[in-house]
Each structure stands twice: as structure tokens, then as C-alpha cells.
N, C-alpha and C positions, 0 to 999 in steps of 0.2 A: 489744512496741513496733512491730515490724514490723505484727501482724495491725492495729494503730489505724491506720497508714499507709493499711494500704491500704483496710480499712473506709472513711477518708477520704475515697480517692479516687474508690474506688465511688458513696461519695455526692453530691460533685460531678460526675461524671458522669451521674449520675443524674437531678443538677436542673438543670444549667447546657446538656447536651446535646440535639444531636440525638437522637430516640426515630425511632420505626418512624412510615409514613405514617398522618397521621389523618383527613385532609380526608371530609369524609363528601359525597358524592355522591345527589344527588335529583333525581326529575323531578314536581315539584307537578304540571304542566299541561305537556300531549302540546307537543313542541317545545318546554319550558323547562327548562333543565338549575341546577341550583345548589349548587355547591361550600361549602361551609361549615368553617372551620377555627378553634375554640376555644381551641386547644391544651390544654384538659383529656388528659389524658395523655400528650402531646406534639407532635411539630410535624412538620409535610410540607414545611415549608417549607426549601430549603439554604441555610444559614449563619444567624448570627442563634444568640442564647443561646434555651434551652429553663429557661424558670424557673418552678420547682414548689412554691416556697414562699408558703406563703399559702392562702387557701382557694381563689382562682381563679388556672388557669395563664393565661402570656402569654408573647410572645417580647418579647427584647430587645435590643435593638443600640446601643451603644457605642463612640464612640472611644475605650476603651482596650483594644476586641476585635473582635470581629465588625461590621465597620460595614455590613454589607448581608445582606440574604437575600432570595430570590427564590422565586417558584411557578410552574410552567410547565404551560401547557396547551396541546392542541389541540383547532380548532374547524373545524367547518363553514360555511359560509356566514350570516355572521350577519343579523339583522334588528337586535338588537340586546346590549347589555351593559352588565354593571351592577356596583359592588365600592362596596361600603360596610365598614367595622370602627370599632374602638374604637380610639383610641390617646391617648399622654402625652409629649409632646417639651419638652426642654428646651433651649431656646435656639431659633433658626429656621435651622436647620442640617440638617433632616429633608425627605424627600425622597419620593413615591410615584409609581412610574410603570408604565405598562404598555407591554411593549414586543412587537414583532411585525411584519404585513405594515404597519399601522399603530401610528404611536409617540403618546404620551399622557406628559404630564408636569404633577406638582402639590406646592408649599409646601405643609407642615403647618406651621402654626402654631404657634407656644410655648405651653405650657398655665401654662408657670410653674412656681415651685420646690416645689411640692406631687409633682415628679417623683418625685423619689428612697421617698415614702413611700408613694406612693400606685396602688394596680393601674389600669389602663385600659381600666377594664370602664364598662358603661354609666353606672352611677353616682358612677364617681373620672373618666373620663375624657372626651375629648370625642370625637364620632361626625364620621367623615367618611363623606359618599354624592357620589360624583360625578355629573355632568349622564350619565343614558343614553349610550353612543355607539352612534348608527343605523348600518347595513347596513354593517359592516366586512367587509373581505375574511376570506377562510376560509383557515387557517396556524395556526402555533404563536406561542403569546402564552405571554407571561411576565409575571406581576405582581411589580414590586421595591418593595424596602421599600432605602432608604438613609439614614446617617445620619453627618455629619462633624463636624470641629473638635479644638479642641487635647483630649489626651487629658483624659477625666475633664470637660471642660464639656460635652460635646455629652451627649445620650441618645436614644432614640425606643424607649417601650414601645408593642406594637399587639398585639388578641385580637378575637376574634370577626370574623373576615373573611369576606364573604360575596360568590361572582361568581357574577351573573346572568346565565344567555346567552339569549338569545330567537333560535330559530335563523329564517332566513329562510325564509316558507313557499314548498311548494312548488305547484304548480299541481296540480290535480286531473287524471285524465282526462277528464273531462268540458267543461273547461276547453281543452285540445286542441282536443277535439272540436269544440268550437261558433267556436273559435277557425278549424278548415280550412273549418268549412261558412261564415263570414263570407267567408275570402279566398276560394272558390268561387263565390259567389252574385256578388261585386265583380268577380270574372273574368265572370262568365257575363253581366253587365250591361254590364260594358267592349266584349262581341263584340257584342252586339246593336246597342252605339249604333256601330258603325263602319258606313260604308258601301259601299255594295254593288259 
């Protein structure tokens, strides 16, 4: 009786928890960096259910548990940033923001009562991309995921999250260089025109 117990417990922990980090990290193109978190075998993100059932994983958050999870990064100087996923809210109580040197906040939308049965992968769910944001300062961000209301009405399932950074370029040497010979040539033109 005991060994079912705990069999049990193993198991939910298994599908409802936190797992080890998954975000997978890429660089397509020199200066673009891109995080990607599926949660196929589990989640980088803290707080927020880790749900294994089903053929596609996804996190989950609920008022009657986890109403938030976050992912936190740091960045350099950016040019720009980008975060689009999949998600399933029920009700309009769901919440996404990025938080850091600069704050960003956004409504998810209700998808309707196809929540409870349905995963929030590209084809059950709906896709949010937010507008670019240009040249943000460089600091630690954090992407949250929130979701409120009386226990058991609210939900917000989200999978496949992906953050774009596009870092700010930077000048070449050469760039310098032609850059002191302009303010030289502007000085050496400023002495000639003074008079004698």
C-alpha cells in the first residue's frame, strides 16, 4: 500500500513539476540570440505546473495553484526584442509581461471553454507575437506569464515560447577611424577660415 503511495507521488511530480532547465539557446545570425522553451521534457521557467500528459508538454497556471511563472534573462544593449508562444486562457484574467530596465505589459485574450481539453500548441491554441521593442537598454529581463480569479475559473496554458534579441550593433574600427579623420579635416578647415 505504502509502495502505490508513493509510486503516486512520483508520478505527479513527475508531470505536474518543475524539471531541470530546457530553454534551448541559438544564435541563427551573428548578433541574434534566441531562447526557445517547448517544454517537451520540462520547463526553465519558475513557478507554473509542468504538464506531461498528452503527446505535447506545456505549462500551466491556475488559480487553484501556481498563478505565475517567470523566465529571466540577461542582456546587452539591445537593437531589438521579440517573444511570441502559443497559449489557452480561460476567462480574461491572463496576463504577459516583460519586466526589467524597461516594463512591457499585455491582455491575453479568452480562447473559450475548449480550455480545459484542449493543449496550446499551434493547432488547439492561439499564437501571440508581440510588436518588436527597439533599442532597450541592457539589464536583466524577465519574461512572466500570470494568471488570476476565483479558484478553478481562471486558467492560462502557454508552450512554445520563443525570445528574439537583436543586439545593438556595434561600430567597426573603421567606423572610428573615418569618423576622427572627419572631425580633423572640420578642425583643420575651422583654423584656416579664422583670421590672421
Amino acid at each position: 500500500m505504502n509502495f502505490q503511495k508513493i509510486a503516486f507521488a512520483a508520478l505527479l511530480a513527475a508531470s505536474f513539476g518543475a524539471a531541470n532547465a530546457t530553454v534551448a539557446k541559438t544564435t541563427p545570425v551573428v548578433g541574434t540570440t534566441v531562447y526557445s522553451e517547448n517544454f517537451n521534457g520540462g520547463s526553465s521557467f519558475t513557478g507554473g505546473y509542468f504538464n506531461a500528459f498528452g503527446p505535447d508538454d506545456y505549462m500551466w497556471l491556475s488559480a487553484l495553484g501556481a498563478t505565475s511563472s517567470s523566465y529571466s534573462f540577461t542582456v546587452g544593449a539591445l537593437a531589438s526584442l521579440d517573444v511570441s508562444f502559443n497559449y489557452k486562457a480561460l476567462g480574461n484574467t491572463s496576463t504577459v509581461s516583460l519586466t526589467g530596465p524597461q516594463n512591457q505589459s499585455w491582455n491575453l485574450s479568452s480562447t473559450g471553454l475548449g480550455f480545459l481539453i484542449a493543449n496550446p500548441g499551434a493547432n488547439n491554441g492561439k499564437a501571440f507575437s508581440m510588436a518588436p521593442l527597439n533599442k532597450l537598454a541592457a539589464g536583466d529581463y524577465s519574461l512572466n506569464f500570470a494568471t488570476s480569479g476565483l479558484a478553478g475559473v481562471a486558467g492560462l496554458k502557454v508552450d512554445d515560447v520563443t525570445i528574439t534579441i537583436v543586439a545593438a550593433p556595434v561600430p567597426e574600427p573603421q567606423t572610428y577611424a573615418l569618423m576622427v579623420a572627419g572631425l580633423a579635416a572640420v578642425g583643420f578647415v575651422a583654423r584656416r577660415r579664422r583670421p590672421a
